[in-house]
C-alpha positions in Angstrom: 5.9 14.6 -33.9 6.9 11.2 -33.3 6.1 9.4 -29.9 8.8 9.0 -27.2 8.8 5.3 -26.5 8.0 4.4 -22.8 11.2 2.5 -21.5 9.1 1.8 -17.9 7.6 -1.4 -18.5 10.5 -2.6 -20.4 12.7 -1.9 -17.6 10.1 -3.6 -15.4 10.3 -6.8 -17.8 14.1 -7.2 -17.3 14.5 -6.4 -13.7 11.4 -9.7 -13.3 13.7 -11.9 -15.4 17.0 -11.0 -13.7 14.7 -11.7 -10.3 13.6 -14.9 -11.8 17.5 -15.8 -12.9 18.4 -15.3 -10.2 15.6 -17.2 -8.1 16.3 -20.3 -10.3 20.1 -20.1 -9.9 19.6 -19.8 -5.9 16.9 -22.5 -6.2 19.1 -24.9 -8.3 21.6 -24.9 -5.3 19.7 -24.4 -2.6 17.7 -27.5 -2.7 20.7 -30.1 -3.2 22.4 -28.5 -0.5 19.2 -28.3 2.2 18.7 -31.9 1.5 22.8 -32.9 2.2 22.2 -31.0 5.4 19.2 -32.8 6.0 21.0 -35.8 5.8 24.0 -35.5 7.6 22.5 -34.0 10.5 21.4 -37.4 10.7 24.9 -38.6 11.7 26.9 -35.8 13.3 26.6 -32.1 15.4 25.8 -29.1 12.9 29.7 -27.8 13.9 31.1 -30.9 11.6 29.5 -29.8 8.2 29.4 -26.6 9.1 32.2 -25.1 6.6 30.1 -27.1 3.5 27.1 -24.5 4.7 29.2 -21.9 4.7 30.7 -22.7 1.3 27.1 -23.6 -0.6 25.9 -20.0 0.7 28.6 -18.1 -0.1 28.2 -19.9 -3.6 24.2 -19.7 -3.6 24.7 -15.6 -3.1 27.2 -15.2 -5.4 25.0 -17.2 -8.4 22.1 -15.0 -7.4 24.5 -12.1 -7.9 25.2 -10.9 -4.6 28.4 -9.5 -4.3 29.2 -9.5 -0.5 32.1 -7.5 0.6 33.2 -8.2 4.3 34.8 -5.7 6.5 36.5 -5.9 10.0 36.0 -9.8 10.7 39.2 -10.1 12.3 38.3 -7.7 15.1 35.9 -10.6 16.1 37.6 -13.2 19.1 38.3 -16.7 17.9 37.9 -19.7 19.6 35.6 -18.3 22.0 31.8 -18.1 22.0 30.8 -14.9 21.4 27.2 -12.7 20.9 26.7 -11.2 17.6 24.1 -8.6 17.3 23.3 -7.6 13.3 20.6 -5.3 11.8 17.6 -7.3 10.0 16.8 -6.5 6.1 15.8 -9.0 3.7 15.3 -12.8 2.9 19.0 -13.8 2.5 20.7 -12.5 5.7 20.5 -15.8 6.8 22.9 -17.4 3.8 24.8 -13.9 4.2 25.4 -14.8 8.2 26.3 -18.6 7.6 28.6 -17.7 4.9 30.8 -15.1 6.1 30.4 -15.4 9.9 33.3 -16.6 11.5 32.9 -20.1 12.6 29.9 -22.2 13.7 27.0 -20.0 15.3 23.6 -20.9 16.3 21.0 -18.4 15.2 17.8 -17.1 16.7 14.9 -17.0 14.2 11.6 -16.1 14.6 9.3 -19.6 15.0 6.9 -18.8 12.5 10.3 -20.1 9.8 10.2 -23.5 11.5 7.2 -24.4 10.3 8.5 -23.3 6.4 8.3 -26.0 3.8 11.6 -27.1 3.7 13.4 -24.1 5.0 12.3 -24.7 8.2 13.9 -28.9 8.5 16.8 -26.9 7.6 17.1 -24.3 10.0 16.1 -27.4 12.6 18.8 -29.4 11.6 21.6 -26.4 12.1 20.1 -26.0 15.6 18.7 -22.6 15.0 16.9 -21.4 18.1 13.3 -20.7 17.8 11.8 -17.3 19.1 8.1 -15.7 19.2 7.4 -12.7 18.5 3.6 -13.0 20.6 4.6 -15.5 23.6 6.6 -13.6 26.0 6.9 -16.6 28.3 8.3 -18.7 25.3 10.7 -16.1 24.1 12.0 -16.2 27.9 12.7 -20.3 27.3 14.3 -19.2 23.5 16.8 -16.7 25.5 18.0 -19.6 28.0 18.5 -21.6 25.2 20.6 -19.3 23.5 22.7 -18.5 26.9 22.9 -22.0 27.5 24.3 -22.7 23.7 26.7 -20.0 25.1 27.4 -21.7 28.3 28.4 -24.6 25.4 30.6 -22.8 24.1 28.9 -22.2 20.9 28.3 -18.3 19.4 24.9 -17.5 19.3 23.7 -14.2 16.4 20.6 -12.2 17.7 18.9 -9.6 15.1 18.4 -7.4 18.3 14.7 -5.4 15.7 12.9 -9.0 15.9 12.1 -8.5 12.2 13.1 -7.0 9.0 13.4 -3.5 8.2 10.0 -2.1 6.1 12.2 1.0 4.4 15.7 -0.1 4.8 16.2 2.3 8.5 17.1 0.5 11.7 13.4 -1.0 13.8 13.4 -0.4 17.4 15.2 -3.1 19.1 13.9 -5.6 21.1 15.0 -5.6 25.0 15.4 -9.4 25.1 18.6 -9.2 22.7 20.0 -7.2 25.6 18.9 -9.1 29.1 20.8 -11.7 26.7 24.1 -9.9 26.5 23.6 -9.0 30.2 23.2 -13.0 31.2 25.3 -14.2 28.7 29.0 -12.9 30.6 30.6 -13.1 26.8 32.1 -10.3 24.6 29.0 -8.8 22.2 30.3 -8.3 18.7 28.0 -5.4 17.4 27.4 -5.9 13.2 25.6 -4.5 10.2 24.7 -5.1 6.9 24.3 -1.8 4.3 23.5 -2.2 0.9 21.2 -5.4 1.3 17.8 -3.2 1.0 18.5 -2.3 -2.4 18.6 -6.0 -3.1 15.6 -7.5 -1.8 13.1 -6.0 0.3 10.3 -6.8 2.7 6.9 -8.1 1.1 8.7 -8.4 -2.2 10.1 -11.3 -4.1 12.1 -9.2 -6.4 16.0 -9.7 -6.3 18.1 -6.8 -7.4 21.9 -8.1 -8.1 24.6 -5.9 -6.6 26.8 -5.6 -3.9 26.4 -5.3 0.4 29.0 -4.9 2.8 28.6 -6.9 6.2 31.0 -4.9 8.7 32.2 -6.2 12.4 33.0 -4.1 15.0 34.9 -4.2 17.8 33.8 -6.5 20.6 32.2 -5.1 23.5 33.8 -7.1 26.7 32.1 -8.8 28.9 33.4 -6.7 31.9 32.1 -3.1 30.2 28.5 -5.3 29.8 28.6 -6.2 33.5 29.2 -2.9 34.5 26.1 -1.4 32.6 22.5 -1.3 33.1 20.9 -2.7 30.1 19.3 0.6 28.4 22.7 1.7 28.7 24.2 -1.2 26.5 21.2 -1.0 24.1 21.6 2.5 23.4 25.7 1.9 23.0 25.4 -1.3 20.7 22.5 0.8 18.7 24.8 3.7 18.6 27.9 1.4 17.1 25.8 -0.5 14.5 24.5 2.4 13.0 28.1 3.7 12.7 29.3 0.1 11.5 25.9 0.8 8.5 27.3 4.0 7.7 31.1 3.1 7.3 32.3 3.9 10.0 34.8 2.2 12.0 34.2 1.0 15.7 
């Protein structure tokens, strides 16, 4: 009887030189682009080139084959600071954020990316807002940064689990995300990628092409926030990304 042919590895070889493709695509844009931001943030705010970062990622996914389908970004206030909370997955929600957010933002990333080669000038020069994960007193300092980017007028985006998802299920959240919301006396605009594990995924460098939705819900008002304690408002924005990751509408 003749032998079956294994397909495995040669599945395994394509899916590393679609990863690689892709990596090289991303790469190809990616560095022109970090070193225009680089450069302009030499002479004006973040806000002013703000829709070239938005365009470059939007291209960067799209060349890298990420199809990113948006859902319900009209429920979200405009021209008003606002606090987006988002579920964290893989390597590219940052360029998925900054492209399809609405507006200018300031994000909080962990501290460890500042120090990145590269990357972390970048994030620098948008005026992301370092966090640690291991320094409770500086966390504290990150938080009244981000209120007082708020207090600016400027949105802020919080990835309330402090780190991406191991096997693509929502992480316990953090409570600062929340003390946030509670301090920050602005609507919270709960959020939620699906689709973006099957992509990429923690520890790995391997890029699966496809397509993600990003969905917005309905913004919580600042009034409801005030009126809640803040396990209360963790448990209700939990409760609404989870049905914003599973399609449903809130």
């Amino acid at each position: 009887m003749a032998e079956i042919p294994k397909m495995e590895p040669t599945r395994r070889l394509r899916d590393v030189l679609v990863s690689a493709g892709a990596w090289i695509r991303g790469y190809s844009l990616f560095i022109p682009v970090g070193i225009a931001i680089l450069l302009l943030s030499r002479w004006m705010p973040p806000q002013r080139f703000f829709p070239l970062v938005q365009w470059s990622c939007r291209l960067m996914l799209r060349t890298m084959g990420i199809r990113v389908t948006v859902e319900g970004r009209q429920a979200a206030p405009r021209n008003r600071a606002c606090l987006f909370m988002c579920n964290h997955v893989n390597l590219f929600d940052v360029f998925v954020l900054s492209g399809y957010m609405p507006g200018h933002f300031r994000g909080v990333e962990l501290d460890e990316h500042f120090d990145w080669f590269f990357y972390g000038p970048i994030i620098r020069a948008l005026g992301m807002i370092p966090i640690s994960q291991t320094n409770g007193r500086s966390a504290l300092k990150s938080l009244v940064a981000a209120r007082e980017a708020i207090d600016q007028g400027t949105s802020v985006v919080i990835l309330p689990e402090g780190g991406r998802t191991p096997d693509g299920r929502f992480q316990p959240f953090k409570r600062g995300a929340f003390l946030l919301a509670k301090r920050a006396d602005v609507p919270v605009v709960p959020m939620a990628m699906a689709g973006a594990y099957e992509i990429n995924r923690r520890g790995s460098l391997m890029v699966r092409p496809g397509r993600m939705v990003l969905r917005f819900g309905q913004p919580i008002d600042r009034l409801e926030i005030a009126r809640q304690e803040t396990d209360t408002l963790q448990r209700q924005i939990r409760s609404r990304m989870l049905a914003l990751f599973n399609g449903q509408a809130v």
